[in-house]
VEXMISE-519465 format. One record per residue: residue in one letter; x, y, z of N, C-alpha, C, O in turn. Coordinates in steps of 0.001 Angstrom, whole numbers, padded with zeros to 6 digits, always signed. Example, Ala and Ser with C-alpha at 12.3 -4.5 7.8 and 13.67 -1.06 7.14 Angstrom:
BEGIN
A+013190-005690+007800+012300-004500+007800+013200-003300+007800+014236-003319+008465 S+012850-002250+007080+013670-001060+007140+012900+000030+007870+013409+001138+008039 
# end
This chain:
BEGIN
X+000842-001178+000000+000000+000000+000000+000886+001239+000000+002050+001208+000399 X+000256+002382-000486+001087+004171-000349+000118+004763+000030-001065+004772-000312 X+000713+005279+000790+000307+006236+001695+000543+007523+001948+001576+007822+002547 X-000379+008523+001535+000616+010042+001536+000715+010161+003240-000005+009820+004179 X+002134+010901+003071+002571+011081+004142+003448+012914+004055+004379+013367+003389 X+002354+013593+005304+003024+014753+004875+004300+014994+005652+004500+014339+006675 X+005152+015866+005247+006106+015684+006462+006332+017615+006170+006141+018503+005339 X+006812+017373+007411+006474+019113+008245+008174+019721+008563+008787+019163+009472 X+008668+020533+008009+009549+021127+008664+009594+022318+009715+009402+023509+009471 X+009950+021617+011176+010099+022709+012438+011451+023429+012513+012464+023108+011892 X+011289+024623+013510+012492+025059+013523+013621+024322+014145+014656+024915+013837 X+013873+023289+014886+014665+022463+015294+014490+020749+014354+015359+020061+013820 X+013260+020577+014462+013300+019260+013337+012202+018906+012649+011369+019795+012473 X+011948+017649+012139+011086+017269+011211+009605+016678+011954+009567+016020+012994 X+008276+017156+011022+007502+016148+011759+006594+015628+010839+005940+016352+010088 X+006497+014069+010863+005680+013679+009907+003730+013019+010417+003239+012637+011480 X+003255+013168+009196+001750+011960+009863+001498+011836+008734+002055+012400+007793 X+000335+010826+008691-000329+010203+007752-002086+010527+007478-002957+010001+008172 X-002326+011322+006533-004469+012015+006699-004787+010352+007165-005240+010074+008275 X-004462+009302+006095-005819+008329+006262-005586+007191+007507-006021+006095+007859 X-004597+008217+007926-004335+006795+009389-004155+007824+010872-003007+008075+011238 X-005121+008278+011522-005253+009244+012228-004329+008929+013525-004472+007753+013861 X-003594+009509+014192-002584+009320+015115-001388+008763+014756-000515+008397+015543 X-001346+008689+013335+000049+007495+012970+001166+008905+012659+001120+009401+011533 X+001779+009277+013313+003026+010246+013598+004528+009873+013783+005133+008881+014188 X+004771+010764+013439+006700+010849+013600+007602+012113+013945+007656+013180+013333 X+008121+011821+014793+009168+013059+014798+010774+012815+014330+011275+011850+014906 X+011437+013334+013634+012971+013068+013577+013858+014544+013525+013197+015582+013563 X+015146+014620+013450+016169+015311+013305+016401+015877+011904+016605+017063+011644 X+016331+014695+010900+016225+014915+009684+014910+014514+008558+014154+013546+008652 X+014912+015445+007626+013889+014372+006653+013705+013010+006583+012736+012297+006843 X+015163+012711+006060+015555+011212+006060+015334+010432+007484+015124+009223+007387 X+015352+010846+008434+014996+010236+009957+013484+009839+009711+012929+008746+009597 X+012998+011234+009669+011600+011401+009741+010980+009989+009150+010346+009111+009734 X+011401+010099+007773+010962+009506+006773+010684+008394+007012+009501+008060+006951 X+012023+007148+007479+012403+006053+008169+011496+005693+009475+011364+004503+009763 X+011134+006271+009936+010281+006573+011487+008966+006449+011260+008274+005667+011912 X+008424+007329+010164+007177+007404+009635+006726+005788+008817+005571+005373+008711 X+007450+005379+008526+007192+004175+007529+007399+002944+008883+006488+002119+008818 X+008164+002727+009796+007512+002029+010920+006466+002232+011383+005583+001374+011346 X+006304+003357+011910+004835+004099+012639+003754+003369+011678+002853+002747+012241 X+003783+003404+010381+002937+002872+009419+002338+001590+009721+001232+001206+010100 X+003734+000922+009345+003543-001078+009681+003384-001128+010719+002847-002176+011080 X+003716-000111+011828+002884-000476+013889+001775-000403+013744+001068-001351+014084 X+001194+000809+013158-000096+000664+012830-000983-000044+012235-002129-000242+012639 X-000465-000477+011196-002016-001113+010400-001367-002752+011281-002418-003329+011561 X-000547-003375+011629-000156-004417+012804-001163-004398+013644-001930-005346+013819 X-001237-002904+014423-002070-002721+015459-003658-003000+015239-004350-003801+015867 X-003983-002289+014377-005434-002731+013815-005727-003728+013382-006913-004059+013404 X-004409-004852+012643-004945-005980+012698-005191-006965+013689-005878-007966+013485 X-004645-006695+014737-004373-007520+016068-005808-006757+016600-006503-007616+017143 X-006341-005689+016616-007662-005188+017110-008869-005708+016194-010013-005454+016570 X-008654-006472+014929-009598-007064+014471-010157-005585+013709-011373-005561+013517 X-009612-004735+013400-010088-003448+012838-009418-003571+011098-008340-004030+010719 X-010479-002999+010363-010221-003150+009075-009222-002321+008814-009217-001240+009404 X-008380-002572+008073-006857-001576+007427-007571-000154+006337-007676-000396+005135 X-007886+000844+006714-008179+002143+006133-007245+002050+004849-006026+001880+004826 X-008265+002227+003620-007607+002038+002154-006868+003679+002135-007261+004697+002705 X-005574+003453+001184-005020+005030+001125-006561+005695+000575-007435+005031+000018 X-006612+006747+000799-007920+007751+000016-006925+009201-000293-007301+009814-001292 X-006068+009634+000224-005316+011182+000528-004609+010950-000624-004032+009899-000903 X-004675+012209-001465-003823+012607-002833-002923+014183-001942-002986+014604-000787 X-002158+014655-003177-001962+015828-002734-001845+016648-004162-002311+015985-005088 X-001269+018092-004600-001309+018984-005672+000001+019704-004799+000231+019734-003590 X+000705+020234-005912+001191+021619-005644+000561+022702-006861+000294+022621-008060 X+000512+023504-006042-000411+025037-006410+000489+025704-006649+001050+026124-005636 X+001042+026111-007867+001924+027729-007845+001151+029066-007990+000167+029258-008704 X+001747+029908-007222+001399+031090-007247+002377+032301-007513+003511+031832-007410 X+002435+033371-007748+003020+034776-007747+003594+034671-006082+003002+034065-005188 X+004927+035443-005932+004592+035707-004998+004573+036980-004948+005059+037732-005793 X+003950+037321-003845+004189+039059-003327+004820+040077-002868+004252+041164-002773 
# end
């Protein structure tokens, strides 16, 4: 499965989650951390829901980039 996964740059580090898997998060140092972190968090998760007998949420989340002018 793919899964969009947004990932967030803070002023000290990275933070990632997932829209169609609600609480499935990451924090790292780097993108590349993040990244690595986020894709466990993934397989803990849908693990977790299968061991809860809970159905695995199909990807549904796309994304776009929008250009604009800037100002």
């Amino acid at each position: 499965m793919r899964y969009l996964v947004i990932v967030e740059k803070g002023p000290t580090s990275y933070g990632a989650y997932v829209p169609d898997l609600p609480g499935c998060v990451a924090a790292g140092e780097t993108k590349d951390e993040v990244l690595s972190l986020i894709r466990e968090a993934i397989e803990l998760h849908l693990e977790g829901l299968k061991d809860e007998g809970q159905p695995t949420p199909p990807p549904s989340s796309t994304s776009a980039v929008v250009e604009v002018e800037a100002t």
